[in-house]
C-alpha positions in Angstrom: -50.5 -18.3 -0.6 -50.1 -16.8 2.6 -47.3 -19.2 4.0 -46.0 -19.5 0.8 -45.2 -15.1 1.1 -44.2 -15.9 4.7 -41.7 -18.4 3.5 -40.4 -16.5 1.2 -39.5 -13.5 3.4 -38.0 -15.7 6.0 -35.7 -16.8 3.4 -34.9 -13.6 2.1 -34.5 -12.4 5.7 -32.0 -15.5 6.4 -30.2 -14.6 3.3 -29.5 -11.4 4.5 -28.6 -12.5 8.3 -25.9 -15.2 6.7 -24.4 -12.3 4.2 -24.3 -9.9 7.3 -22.3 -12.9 8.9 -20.3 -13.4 6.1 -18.8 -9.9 5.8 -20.0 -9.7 2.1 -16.9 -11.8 0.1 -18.3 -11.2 -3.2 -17.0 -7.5 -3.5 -14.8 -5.0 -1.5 -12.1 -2.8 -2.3 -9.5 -5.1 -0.9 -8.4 -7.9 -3.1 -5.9 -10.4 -2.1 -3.6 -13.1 -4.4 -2.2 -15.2 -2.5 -0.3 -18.3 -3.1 1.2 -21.1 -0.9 5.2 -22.4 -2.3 4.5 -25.8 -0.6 0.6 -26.5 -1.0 1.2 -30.0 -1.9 2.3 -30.9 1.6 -1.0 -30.1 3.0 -3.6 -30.7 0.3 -6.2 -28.4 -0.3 -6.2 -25.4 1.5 -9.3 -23.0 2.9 -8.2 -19.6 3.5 -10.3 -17.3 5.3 -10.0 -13.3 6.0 -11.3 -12.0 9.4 -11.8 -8.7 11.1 -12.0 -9.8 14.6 -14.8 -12.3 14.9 -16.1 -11.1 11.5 -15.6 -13.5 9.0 -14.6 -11.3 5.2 -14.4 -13.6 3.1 -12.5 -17.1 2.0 -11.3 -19.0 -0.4 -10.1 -22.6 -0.9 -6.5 -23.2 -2.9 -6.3 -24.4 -6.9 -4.7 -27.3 -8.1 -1.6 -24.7 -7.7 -2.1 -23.5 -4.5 -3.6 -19.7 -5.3 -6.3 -18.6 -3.6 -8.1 -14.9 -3.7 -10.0 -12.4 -1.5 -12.3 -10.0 -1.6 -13.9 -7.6 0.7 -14.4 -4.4 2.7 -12.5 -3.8 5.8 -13.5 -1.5 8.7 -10.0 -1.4 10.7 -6.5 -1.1 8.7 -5.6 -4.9 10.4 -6.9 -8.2 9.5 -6.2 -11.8 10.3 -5.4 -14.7 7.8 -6.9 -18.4 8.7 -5.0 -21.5 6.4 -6.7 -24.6 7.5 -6.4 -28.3 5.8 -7.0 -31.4 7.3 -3.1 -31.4 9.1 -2.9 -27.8 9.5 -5.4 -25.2 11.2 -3.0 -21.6 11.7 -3.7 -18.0 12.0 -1.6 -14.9 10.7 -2.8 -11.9 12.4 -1.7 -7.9 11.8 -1.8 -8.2 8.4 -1.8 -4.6 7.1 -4.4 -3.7 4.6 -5.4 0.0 2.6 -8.7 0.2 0.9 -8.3 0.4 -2.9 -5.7 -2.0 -3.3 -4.6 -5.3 -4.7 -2.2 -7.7 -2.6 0.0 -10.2 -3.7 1.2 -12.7 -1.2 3.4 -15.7 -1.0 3.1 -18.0 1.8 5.3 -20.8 3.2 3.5 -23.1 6.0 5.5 -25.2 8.4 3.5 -27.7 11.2 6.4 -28.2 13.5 6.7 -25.4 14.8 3.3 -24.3 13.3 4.6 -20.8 11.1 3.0 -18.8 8.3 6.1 -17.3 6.4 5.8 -14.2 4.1 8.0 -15.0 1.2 6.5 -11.8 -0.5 4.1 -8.8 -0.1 3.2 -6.8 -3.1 0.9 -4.1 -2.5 -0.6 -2.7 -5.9 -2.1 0.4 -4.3 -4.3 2.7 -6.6 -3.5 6.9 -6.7 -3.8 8.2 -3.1 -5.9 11.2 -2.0 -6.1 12.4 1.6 -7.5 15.3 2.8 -8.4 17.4 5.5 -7.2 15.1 8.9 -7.0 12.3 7.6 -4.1 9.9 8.2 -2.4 6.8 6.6 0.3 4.9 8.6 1.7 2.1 6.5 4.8 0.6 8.4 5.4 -2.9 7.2 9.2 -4.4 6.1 8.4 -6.8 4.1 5.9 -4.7 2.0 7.0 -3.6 -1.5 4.3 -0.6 -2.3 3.3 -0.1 -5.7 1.0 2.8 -7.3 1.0 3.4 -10.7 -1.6 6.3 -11.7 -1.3 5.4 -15.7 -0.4 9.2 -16.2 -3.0 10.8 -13.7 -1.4 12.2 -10.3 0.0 9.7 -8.2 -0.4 10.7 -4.0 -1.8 14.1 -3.0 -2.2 14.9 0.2 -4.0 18.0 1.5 -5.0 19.6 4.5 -3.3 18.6 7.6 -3.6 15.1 6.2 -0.7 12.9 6.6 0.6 10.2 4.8 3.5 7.4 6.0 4.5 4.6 4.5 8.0 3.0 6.3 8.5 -0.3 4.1 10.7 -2.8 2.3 10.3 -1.0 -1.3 8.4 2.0 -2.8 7.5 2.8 -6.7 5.2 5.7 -7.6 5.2 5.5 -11.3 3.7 6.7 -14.5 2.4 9.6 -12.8 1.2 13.0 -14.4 2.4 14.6 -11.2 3.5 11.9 -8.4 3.7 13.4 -4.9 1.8 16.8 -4.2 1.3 18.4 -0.8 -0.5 21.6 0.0 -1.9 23.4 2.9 -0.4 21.5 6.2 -0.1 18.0 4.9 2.9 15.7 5.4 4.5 12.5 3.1 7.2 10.6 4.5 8.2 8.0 2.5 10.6 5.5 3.9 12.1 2.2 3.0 14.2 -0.4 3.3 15.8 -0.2 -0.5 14.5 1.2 -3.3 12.5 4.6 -3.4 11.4 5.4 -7.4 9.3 8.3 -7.8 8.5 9.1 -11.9 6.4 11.2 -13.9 6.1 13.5 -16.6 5.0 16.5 -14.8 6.3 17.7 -11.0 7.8 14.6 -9.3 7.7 16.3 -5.6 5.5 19.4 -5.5 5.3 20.9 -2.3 3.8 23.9 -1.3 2.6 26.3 1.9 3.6 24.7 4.9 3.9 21.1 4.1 6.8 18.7 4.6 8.0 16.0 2.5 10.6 13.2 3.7 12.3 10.8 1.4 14.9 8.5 2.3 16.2 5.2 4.4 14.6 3.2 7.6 15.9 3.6 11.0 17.7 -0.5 9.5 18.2 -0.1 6.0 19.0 -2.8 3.7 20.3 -0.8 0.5 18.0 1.9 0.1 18.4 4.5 -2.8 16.7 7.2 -3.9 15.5 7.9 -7.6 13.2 11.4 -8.4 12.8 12.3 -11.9 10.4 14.0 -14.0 10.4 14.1 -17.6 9.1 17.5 -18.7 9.6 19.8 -15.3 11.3 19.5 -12.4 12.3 16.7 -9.6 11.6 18.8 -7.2 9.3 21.9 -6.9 8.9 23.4 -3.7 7.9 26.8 -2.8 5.9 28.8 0.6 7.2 27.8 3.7 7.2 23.8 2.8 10.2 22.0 3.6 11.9 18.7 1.9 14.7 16.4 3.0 16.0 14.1 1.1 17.7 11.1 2.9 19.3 8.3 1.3 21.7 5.6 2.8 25.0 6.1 1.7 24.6 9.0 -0.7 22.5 6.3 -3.2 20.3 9.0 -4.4 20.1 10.7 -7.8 17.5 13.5 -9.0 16.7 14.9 -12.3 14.4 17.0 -14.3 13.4 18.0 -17.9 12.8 21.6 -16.5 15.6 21.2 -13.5 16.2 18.8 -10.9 15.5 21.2 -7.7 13.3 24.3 -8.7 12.8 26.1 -4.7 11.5 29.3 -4.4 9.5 31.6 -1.2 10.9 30.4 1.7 11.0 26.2 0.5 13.7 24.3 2.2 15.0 21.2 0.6 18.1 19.1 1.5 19.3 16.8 -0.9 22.6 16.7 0.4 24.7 13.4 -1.6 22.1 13.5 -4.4 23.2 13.9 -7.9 21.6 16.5 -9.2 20.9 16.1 -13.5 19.0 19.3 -15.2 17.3 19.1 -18.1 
């Protein structure tokens, strides 16, 4: 009976050891779709996610080539392994955000050996930051998604900042879709489209925060659309400051209240925007 208990724990305790190793696939906050365009070429495919040494999780290609992740990740970077039996290649710097859902597709070439992004959708759920906290999301080819289903979209409180410089933006079916009080920041930059929507306040700002919309340093065709269906496009009042800056004058602002509602000592440019009250 003895070794019998004795075996038992060592298994347990093995168990454990290998999951520890393993970087817990089953679950996480992170998932990953991925698919690869040309999977045939290679056969079947084992993709694995790493955080340094630390192996997340992996997954091994369908009959069509999709594969999916799960897991927890302790830094905002991870690393992508695709091997076969003619292929073994890493794509590292892959941004990730906890609560989210990616959806990739990948195109892999053996001579040279390249991973190719064909597309990066990032379904990212409602944003809250607050006190100091920071998220720094600079990534071209990332189209960011976050549809709240009619709760509030990305608040940001504090001296908490949030930055996302990408390909594409949409913040949709929000109650109220970006709110800043106290000190916080949101810049919001991308390469073409910027779509904030929602049936309340579609830009609150307030106190001493600052809220920047608008193109990349190397826009593509970016434009700017901000409208809310019952009050205003834009609410800002204290000392907060907004700029609005599209490429080209591509931006257009409306509300069922008013498009700009500004009031203490709020500053907001929205200079080439068309402006549509209710």
């Amino acid at each position: 009976m003895r070794n019998k208990k004795l075996l038992c724990l060592f298994v347990l305790a093995l168990a454990f050891v290998l999951s520890n190793c393993d970087g817990g696939g089953d679950g996480g906050s992170i998932k990953i779709e991925g698919s690869i365009s040309n999977f045939a070429q290679f056969g079947e495919i084992t993709v694995t996610a790493l955080e340094g040494n630390v192996r997340l999780d992996r997954d091994n290609t369908d009959s069509a080539g999709n594969f999916t992740l799960r897991f927890n990740a302790a830094s905002d970077f991870i690393t992508l392994r695709f091997q076969s039996g003619s292929f073994d290649a890493e794509r590292s710097n892959i941004r990730v955000t906890n609560d989210s859902t990616v959806v990739f597709d990948f195109t892999l070439q053996q001579n040279p050996v390249l991973i190719t992004i064909n597309s990066w959708q990032v379904f990212q759920d409602p944003l809250f930051l607050r006190n100091d906290s920071q998220l720094v999301f600079n990534e071209s080819l990332a189209d960011i998604i976050i549809d709240a289903n009619d709760g509030d979209c990305v608040i940001g409180t504090g001296t908490s900042v949030i930055t996302f410089r990408v390909k594409s933006i949409n913040i949709i079916d929000c109650r109220e879709g970006v709110r800043v009080q106290d000190s916080a920041s949101v810049i919001l930059e991308a390469d073409e489209e910027i779509v904030i929507s929602s049936s309340r306040d579609a830009v609150l700002s307030l106190a001493d925060t600052f809220v920047g919309i608008g193109q990349t340093n190397d826009p593509v065709d970016n434009s700017v659309l901000i409208q809310s269906q019952n009050l205003n496009g834009i609410n800002a009042a204290g000392n907060s400051v907004v700029v609005i800056d599209p490429q080209d004058n591509q931006c257009s602002i409306s509300g069922g209240n008013r498009a700009v509602n500004v009031s203490g000592n709020a500053d907001v440019d929205t200079d080439g925007c068309t402006l549509s009250n209710g």
